[in-house]
N, C-alpha and C positions, 0 to 999 in steps of 0.2 A: 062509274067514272071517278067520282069521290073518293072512292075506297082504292079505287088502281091508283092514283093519284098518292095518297096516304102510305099505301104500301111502299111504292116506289120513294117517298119522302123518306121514310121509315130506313131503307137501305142502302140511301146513299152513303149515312156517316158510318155503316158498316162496312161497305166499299173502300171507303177511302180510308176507315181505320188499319182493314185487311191491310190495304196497299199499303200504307204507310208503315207497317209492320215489319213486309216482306222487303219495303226501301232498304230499313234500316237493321237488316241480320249484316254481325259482322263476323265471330268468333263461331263459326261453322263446321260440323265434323267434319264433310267435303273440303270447305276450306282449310283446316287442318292437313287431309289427307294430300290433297295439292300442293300447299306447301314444301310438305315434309319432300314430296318427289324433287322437286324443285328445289330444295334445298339439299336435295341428296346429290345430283348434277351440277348443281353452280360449286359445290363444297370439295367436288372431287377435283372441277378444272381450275378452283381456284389455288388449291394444294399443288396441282403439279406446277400451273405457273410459278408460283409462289417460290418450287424448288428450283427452277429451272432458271430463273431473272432475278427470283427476289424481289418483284412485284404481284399484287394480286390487285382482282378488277372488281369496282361495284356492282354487286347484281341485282340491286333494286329495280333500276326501270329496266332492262331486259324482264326482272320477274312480273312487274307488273304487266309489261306486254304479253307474256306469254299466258299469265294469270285471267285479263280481259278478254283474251280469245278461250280458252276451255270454259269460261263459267259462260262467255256467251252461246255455244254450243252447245251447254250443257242446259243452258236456263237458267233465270230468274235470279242472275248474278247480279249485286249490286257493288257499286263504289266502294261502300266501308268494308265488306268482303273482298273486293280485290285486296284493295287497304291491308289488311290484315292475313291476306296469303304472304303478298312483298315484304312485310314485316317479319314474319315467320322466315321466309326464304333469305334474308338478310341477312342469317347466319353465316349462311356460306360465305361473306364477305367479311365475315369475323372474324371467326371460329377455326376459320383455316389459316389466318395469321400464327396459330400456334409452331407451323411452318417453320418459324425465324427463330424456334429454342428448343424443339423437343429431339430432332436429327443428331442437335448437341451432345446429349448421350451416348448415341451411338459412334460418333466420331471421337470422343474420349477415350474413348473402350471400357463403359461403363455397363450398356445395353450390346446386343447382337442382334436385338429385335423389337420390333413395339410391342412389349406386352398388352393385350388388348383388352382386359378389362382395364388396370390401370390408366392407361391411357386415356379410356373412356371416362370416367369418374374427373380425374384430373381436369381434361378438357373441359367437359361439363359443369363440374365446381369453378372452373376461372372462368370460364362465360357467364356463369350465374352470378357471379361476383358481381360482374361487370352493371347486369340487370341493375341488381339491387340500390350500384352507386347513382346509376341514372334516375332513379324513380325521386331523392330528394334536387336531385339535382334540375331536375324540368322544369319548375317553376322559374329556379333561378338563371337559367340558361335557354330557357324555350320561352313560356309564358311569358313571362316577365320583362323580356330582353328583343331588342331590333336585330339580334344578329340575322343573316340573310339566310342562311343553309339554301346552298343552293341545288345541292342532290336532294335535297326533301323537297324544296319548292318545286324544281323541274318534276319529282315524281308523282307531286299533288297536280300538277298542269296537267297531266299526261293521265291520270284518275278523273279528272274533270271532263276529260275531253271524251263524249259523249257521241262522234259521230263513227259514225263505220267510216266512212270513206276515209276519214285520220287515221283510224286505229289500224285499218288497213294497212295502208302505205306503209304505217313503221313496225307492223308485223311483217310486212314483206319485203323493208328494207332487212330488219334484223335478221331474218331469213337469206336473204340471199348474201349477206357480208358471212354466216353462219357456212353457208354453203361452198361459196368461194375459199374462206378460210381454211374449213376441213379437207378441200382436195388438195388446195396446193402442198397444207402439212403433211397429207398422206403421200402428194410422191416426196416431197423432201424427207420428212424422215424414218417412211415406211419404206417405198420404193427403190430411195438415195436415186433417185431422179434428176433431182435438181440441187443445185449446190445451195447450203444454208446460208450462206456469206462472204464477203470480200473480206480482204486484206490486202494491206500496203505497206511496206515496213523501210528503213533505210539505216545506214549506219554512218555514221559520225567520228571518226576516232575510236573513242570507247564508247562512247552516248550513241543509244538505238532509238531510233522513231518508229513508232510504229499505229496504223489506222487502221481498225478492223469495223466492219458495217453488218447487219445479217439481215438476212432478207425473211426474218418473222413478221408474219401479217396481225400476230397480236400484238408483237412490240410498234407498228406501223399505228393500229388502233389506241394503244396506249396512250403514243405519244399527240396524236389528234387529240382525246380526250384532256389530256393533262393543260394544253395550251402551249402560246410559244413563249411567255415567260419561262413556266416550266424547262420548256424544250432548250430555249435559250442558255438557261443557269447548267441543263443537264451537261449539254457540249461544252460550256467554258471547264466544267470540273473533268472531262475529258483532255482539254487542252492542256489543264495544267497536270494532268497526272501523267499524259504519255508527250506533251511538248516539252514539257518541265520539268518534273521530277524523274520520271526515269531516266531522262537521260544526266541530270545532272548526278544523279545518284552514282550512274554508267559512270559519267566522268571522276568520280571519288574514287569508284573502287572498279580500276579495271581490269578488263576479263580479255580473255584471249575469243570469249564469242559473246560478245555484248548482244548481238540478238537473240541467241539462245536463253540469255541469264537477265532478259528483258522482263518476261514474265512472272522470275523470280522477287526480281525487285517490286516489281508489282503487288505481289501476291503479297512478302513477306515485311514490306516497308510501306509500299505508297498508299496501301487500304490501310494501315494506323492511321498514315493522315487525315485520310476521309474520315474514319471514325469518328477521331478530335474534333475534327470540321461537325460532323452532325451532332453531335456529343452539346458542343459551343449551343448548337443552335437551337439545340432542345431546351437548356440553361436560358436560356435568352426567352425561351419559349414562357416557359413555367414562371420566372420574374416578373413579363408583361401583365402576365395571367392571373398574379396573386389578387392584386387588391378587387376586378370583377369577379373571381371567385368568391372570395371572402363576404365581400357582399351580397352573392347572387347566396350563399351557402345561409347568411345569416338571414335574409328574408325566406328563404324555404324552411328553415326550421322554427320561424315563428310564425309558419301558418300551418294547422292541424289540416290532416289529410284525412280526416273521416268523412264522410258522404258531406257531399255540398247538396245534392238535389239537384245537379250540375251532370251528367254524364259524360261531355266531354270536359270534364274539367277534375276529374276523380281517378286517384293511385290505386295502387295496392294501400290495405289499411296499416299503419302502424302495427298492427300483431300479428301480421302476415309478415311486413319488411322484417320483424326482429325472428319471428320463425325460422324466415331465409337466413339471413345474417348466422342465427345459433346453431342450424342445420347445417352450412357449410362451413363453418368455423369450422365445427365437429368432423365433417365429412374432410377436410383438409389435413385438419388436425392429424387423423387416425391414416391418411394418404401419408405423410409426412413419417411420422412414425413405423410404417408398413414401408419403405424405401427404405430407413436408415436401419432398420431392425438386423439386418444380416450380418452386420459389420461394426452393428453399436447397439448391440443390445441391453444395455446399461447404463445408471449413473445419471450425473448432472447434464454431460456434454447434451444424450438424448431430447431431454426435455427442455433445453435451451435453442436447441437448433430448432426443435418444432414449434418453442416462440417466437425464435426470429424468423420464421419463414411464415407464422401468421400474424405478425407484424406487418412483413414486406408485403403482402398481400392485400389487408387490410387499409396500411396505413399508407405505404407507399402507392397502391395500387388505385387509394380512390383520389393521391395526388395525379396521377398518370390521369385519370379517366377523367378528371378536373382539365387537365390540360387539353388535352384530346380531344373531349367534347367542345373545350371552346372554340378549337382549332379548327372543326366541323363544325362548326358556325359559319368559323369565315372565309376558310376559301375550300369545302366540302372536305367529306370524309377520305376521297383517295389521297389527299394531298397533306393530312396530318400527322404530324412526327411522331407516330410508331415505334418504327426502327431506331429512333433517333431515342427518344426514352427508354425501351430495350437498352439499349447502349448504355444509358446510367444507372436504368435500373440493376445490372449485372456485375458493375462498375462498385455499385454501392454495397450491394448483398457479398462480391467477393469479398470489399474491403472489410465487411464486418466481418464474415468467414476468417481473415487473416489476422483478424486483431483475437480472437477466440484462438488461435492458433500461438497469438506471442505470448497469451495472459496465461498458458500452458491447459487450457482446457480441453482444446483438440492437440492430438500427439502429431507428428511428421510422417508416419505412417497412416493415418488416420484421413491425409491431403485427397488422396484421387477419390475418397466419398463424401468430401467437402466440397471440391469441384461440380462432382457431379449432383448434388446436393441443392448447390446453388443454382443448377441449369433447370432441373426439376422444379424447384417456387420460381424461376426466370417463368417456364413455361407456363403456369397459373398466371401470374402478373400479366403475359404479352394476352392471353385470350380476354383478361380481363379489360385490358385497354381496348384492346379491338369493338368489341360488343360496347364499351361505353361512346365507343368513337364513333359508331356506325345509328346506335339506339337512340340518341338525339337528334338524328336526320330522321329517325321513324318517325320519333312524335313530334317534330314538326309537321312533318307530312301528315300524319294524325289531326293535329290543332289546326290546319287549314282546308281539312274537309270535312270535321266535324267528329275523328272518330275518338272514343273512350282509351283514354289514355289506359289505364287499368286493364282492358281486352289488349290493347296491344301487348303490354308487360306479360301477359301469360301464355301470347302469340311467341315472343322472343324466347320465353323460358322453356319452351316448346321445341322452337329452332334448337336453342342448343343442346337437346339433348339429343335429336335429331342430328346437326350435324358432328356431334359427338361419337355417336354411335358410328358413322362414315370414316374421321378423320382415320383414328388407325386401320384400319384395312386400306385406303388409298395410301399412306404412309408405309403400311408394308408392303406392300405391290410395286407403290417405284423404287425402293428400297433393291427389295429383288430385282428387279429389272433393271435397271442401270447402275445404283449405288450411287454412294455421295464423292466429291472431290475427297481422298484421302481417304475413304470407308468403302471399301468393297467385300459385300457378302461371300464373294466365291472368287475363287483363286482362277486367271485366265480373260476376266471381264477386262472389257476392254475402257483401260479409265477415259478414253478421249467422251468416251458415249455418258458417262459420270453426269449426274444431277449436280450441278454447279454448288446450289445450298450456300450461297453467298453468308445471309446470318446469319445462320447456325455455326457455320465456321468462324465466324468472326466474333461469337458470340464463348465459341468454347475457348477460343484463342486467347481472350479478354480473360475468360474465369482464370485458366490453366496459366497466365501471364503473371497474371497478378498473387495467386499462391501458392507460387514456386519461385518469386523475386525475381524473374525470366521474362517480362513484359517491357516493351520497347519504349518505354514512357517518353523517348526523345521526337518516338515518332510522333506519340499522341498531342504532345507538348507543341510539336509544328502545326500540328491540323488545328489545336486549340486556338493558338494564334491567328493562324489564318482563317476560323470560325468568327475571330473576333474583330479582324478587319471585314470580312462580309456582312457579318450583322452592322457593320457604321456604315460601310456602303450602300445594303437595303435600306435604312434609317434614311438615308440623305437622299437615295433614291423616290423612297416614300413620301416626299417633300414635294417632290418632280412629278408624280402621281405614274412614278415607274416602281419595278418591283425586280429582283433580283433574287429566290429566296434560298436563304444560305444553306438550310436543308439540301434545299435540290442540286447545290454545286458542291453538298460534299457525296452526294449518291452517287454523283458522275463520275466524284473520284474514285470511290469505293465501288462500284460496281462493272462486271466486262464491259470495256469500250463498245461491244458492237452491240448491246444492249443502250445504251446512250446514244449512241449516235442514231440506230432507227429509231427512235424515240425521241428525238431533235429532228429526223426528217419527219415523223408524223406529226408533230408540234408546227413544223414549219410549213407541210400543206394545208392544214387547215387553217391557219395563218392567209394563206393562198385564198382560200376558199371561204375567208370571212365575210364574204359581203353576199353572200347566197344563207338559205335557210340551214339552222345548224340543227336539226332534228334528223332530219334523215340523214346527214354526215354520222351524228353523233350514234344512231342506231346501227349504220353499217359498222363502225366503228367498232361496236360492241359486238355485235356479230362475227367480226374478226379475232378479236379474242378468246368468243366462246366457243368458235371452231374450231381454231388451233389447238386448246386446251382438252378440249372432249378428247381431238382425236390423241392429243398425244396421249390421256390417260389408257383409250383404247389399247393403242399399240402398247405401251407399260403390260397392259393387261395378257398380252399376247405375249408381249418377250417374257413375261414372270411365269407363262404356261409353257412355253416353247424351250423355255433355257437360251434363248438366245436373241438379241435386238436388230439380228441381220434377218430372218428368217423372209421377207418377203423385197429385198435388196434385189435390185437390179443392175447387171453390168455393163457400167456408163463410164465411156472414157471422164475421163478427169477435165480435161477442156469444153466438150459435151453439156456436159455437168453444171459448167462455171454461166457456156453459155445460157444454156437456158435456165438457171435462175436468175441471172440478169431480164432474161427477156421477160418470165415472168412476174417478175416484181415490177420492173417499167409497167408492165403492157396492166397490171393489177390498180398502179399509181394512177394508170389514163383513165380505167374505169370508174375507180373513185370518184374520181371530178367530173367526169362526165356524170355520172350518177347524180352528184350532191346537184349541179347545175340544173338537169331538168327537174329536180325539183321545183329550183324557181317560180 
């Protein structure tokens, strides 16, 4: 009895050692392997949205949920393992931001096609960028700091939350928002079923008004998630660009079809404004931002990152970060050089453009990811000015590009590989801020469940090679299959079907403006203005413990109306729907976007095999048509709320 007694003593603290062992696996080759799938799907729908709106959606808690279910069917899945799939899969929400500069080439008429190793390498060196700047930056911006992150915080709730019957529900919610999603986008833009959206338009004189709505159930989810400040700011910067500016513009210069030359104005005047506008508010952004940077940057570099005996409180080591650092210099460097080489294969100019673009990379990029990541602090990763730093970052690289151009080093023949040159380090820079923007929600999420910052870091390095390897072939596929506003592969395509590619266009627009002395600077000069009367109004609103943000009223300028506006009604039902549980909203929510998106890359997939984007079109009257995507979007809105309510 003595000896069974002893034995059994003897094997308890092996027991619990086993177990405690098996708690705490994070950095897993399964996990790896789930990731990367995971990251291969959120990174494809995040691309096509991305082309299509000029939004892209966070895929952390969808991955985590879908992450909690296979490793529970699979077994012996634990938290810091899920942890560290969602980390991994994160990329997708990064790394497809490249979206908003790499198309730039091809609408220049610099590229015909995404080269696919380069492409790859590229991507992958400006996501790693991005790593590298976050790993000194954690201390000063994670550890250290009360910022809230509230997509890391909600995605550490959601890894906590340890029962079936929760994890259930919002697998099932996700699921069925997922479900719903995908049919209605397959008859809408598979089918042509159902009509994608309204319009209303009127004329005035000269001056046209004009309201356009669409009935995407991602841009419905969008605008749910974003909020109705959000929502609110999105529809005022609607207001004024189609209550306001177009037509005053109508009224300047009149036209014998002021509705017709509506769009024009649009396209080619009132998106400088919004530019300005986001431009202002980025500037605004990086000011506030200095001196907690500065600080946060000066206590990280006077505490050594070599092992603490800490695990969740330990980097990559100092000669792994300079590793990285001198490995994609190099890796950049030699990208750089392999770009310009056909057209400049000599001389001073060569090896000045390849400093200034690992300058901009570098120096401007870890300003960017400074801002970005504080930005994702505080009011989460989808809602930090991105786009809006893009904007300066392009702004800044042309303006050096053009001063190289007056000092006589670049010739005037020499301009459209200058252009395209600067769109090329733009596209490093943007993946680089993305991954910074996104990577300090990880490790937050991280530090508040205990996992090793250092595992996560090599979980992201991971992602983006991973979602590296994806981006060009989804890039060339919607490419083929519909083309960009102004870029079409093949002669007969029909541009109405055209990938919008909102920044890319505005982004080559910007380069090609600015060195060719052909940039509308009157326009940007209004939007600047007007950027800086809404930064005094958020200010004063911020007093009120209201918010307004000027970002978001100059996107509404700058982006299609009917992209804003269902993005102000999804902002305004949840709004509706605030006094009921916001988790299973928020999961249908997501499910909506990740439907839409899958299928549309599908169909992409089919029209790039098929040669053609009608191929499974049905013949529906046009009123038909009108009606029933009216019905469907209603009868979609009643589900919603009926859904989020029995939650309750």
């Amino acid at each position: 009895m003595a000896r069974h007694t002893d034995t059994a003593e003897c094997s308890v603290p092996a027991i619990i050692s086993e177990q405690k062992h098996m708690d705490n696996r994070e950095l897993t080759l399964r996990g790896i392997i789930l990731g990367a799938l995971i990251t291969v799907v959120f990174t494809a729908a995040n691309v096509y949205l991305g082309l299509k709106i000029g939004l892209t959606f966070g895929s952390s808690i969808p991955a985590t949920i879908i992450s909690m279910a296979v490793l529970r069917l699979m077994g012996g899945g634990t938290m810091l393992e899920n942890n560290m799939v969602q980390t991994q899969a994160s990329a997708a929400g990064t790394l497809s931001c490249v979206f908003a500069a790499l198309p730039a080439l091809i609408m220049v008429g610099y590229w015909h096609e995404f080269p696919y190793v380069i492409t790859i390498l590229l991507t992958m060196a400006g996501g790693m960028t991005g790593v590298v700047f976050t790993i000194p930056l954690r201390r000063a911006l994670v550890s250290n700091s009360d910022l809230p992150y509230p997509e890391g915080t909600a995605c550490a709730e959601i890894l906590r939350a340890s029962s079936p019957e929760g994890d259930a529900r919002s697998l099932r919610s996700l699921t069925l928002g997922t479900i719903v999603s995908g049919a209605v986008a397959f008859a809408t833009s598979g089918l042509r079923l159902l009509s994608d959206g309204f319009s209303a338009a009127t004329v005035v004189g000269s001056s046209a008004f004009r309201l356009n709505g669409s009935f995407s159930l991602a841009l419905l989810g969008t605008g749910y998630l974003v909020g109705i400040g959000g929502g609110i700011a999105m529809l005022l910067g609607v207001f004024l660009a189609w209550g306001i500016m177009v037509p005053v513009l109508g009224h300047l210069t009149p036209s014998a079809t002021p509705l017709a030359d509506a769009t024009g104005l649009w396209l080619h005047k009132v998106r400088f404004i919004g530019a300005g506008t986001i431009a202002v508010a980025a500037v605004w952004t990086l000011l506030a931002l200095a001196r907690p940077v500065a600080q946060g940057l000066k206590e990280a570099l006077s505490i050594t990152h070599l092992a603490t005996g800490d695990d969740s409180d330990r980097d990559l080591t100092p000669r792994t970060l300079i590793a990285l650092c001198t490995g994609l210099a190099m890796l950049l460097a030699g990208l750089f050089a392999y770009f310009l080489w056909p057209v400049m294969p000599h001389g001073g100019a060569l090896a000045t453009l390849i400093l200034l673009g690992l300058v901009a990379c570098f120096g401007l990029g870890f300003l960017v990811a400074s801002a970005c990541g504080y930005m994702a602090g505080i009011i989460g990763s989808s809602s930090s000015p991105i786009s809006g730093v893009g904007i300066i970052a392009i702004i800044a690289i042309s303006v050096a590009l053009w001063g190289l151009e007056s000092t006589g080093l670049l010739s005037v023949e020499q301009r459209p590989i200058a252009i395209a040159f600067g769109l090329f380090v733009l596209s490093a820079i943007t993946a680089s801020a993305a991954v910074s923007n996104d990577n300090l929600q990880d490790l937050k999420t991280g530090q508040l469940v205990g996992a090793a910052p250092w595992r996560q870091e090599v979980a992201l390095l991971i992602g983006c090679v991973v979602g590296a390897i994806v981006i060009p072939w989804v890039l060339q596929v919607l490419y083929q299959a519909y083309g960009f506003a102004g870029a079409m592969p093949r002669e007969g395509m029909d541009p109405s079907r055209a990938l919008a590619a909102p920044q890319p266009a505005l982004m080559a627009a910007i380069a090609t403006g600015i060195l060719t002395h052909q940039l509308d600077w009157l326009m940007l000069e209004i939007g600047a203005a007007l950027g800086v009367l809404l930064v005094i109004l958020d200010v004063v609103l911020h007093r009120r413990n209201l918010a307004l943000p000027p970002l978001a009223v100059g996107m509404g300028i700058y982006l299609p109306a009917d992209v804003s506006v269902t993005i102000g009604i999804g902002a305004g039902l949840g709004w509706l729907l605030r006094r009921f549980p916001k988790e299973q909203g928020t999961m249908i929510a997501s499910g909506f976007i990740v439907g839409e998106s899958l299928i549309g890359v599908a169909l992409a997939a089919m029209a790039g095999a098929t040669g053609s984007a009608d191929t499974l079109a049905l013949p529906v009257p046009t009123l038909l048509n009108a009606g029933l995507g009216w019905a469907v979007f209603c009868g979609v809105l009643l589900w919603f709320g009926r859904q989020v309510r029995q939650s309750d």
